[in-house]
C-alpha positions in Angstrom: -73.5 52.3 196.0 -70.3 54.7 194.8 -71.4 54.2 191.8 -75.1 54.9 191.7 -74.1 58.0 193.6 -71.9 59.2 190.9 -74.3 58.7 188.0 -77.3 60.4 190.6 -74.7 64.1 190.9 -73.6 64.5 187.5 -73.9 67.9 186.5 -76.5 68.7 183.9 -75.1 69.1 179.9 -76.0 71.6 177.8 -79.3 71.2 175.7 -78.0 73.0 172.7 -81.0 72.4 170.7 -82.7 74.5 173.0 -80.3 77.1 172.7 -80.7 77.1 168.9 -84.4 76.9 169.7 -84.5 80.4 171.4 -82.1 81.5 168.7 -84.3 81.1 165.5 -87.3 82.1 167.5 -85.6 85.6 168.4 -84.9 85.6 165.0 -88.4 84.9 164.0 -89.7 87.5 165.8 -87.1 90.1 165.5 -86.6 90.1 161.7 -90.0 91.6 160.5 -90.0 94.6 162.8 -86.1 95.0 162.0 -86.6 94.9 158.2 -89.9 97.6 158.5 -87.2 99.9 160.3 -84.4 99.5 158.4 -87.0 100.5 155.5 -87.5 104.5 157.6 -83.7 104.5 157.9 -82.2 103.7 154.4 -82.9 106.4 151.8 -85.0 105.4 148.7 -86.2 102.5 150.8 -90.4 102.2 150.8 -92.1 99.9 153.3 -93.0 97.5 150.5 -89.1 96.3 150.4 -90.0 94.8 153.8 -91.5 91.8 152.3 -88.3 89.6 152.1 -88.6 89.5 155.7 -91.7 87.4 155.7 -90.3 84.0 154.4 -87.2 84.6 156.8 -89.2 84.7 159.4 -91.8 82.0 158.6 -88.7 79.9 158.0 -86.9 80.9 161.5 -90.4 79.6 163.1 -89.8 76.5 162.3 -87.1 76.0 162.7 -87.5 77.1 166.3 -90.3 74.8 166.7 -88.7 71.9 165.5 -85.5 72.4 167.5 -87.7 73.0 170.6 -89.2 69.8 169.7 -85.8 67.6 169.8 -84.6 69.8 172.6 -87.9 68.4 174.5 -87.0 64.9 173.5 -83.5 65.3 174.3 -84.9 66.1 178.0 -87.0 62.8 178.1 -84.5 60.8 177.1 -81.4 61.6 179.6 -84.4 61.5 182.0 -84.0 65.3 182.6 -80.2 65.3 183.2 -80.0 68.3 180.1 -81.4 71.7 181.1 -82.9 73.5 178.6 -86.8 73.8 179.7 -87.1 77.2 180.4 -84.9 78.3 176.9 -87.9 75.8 175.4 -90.4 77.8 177.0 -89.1 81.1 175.5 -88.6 79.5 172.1 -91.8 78.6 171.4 -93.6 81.9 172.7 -91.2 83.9 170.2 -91.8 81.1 167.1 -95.8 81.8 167.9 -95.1 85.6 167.6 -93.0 85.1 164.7 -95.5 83.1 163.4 -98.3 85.3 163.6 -96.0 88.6 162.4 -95.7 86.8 159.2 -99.4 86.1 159.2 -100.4 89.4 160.0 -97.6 90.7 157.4 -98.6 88.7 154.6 -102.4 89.4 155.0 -101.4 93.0 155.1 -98.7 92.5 151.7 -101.6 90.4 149.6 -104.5 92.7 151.0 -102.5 95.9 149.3 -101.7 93.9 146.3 -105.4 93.6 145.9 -106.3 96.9 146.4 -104.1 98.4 143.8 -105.1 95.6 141.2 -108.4 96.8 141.8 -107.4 100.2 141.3 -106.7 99.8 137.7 
């Protein structure tokens, strides 16, 4: 009985794919909106020189997601004994938003492209 005790109150590990979850997925939101100010605050710089951001942050989205994923697994297998749900949570809202920044971004980039090809 000592022993199925002991097993029963071990203290919960550290789901560090969850951590790395919420990380990318700040990421993924964050770096558009970081790259479009940067843009107002270096000199010479036009909002066009934003666009490397949007492959970043389509990149950091899935990351996110996919780490959220194993983190998720990694909390069915030890039967919930690894925290981590609520960082899970988080992650995946801010991969979504990141998501749909880069959407919204890249309509905006190919929309303008258009228009000044059909300028000419």
């Amino acid at each position: 009985m000592a022993v199925r005790t002991q097993t029963l109150m071990q203290p919960r590990r550290p789901n560090v794919r969850a951590w790395l979850a919420f990380f990318f997925g700040v990421v993924a939101a964050g770096v558009i909106p970081v790259a479009i100010e940067l843009t107002r605050k270096v000199p010479g710089a036009v909002l066009l020189d934003a666009v490397w951001a949007i492959p970043v942050a389509a990149a950091a989205a899935i990351v996110s997601l996919l780490f959220a994923r194993g983190a998720r697994g990694a909390i069915a297998r030890t039967l919930e004994r690894v925290g981590g749900s609520v960082w899970i949570r988080l992650a995946r809202v801010l991969a979504v938003t990141g998501i749909c920044f880069t959407l919204s971004a890249s309509i905006a980039v190919g929309l303008y492209e258009l228009l000044l090809r059909l300028e000419h």
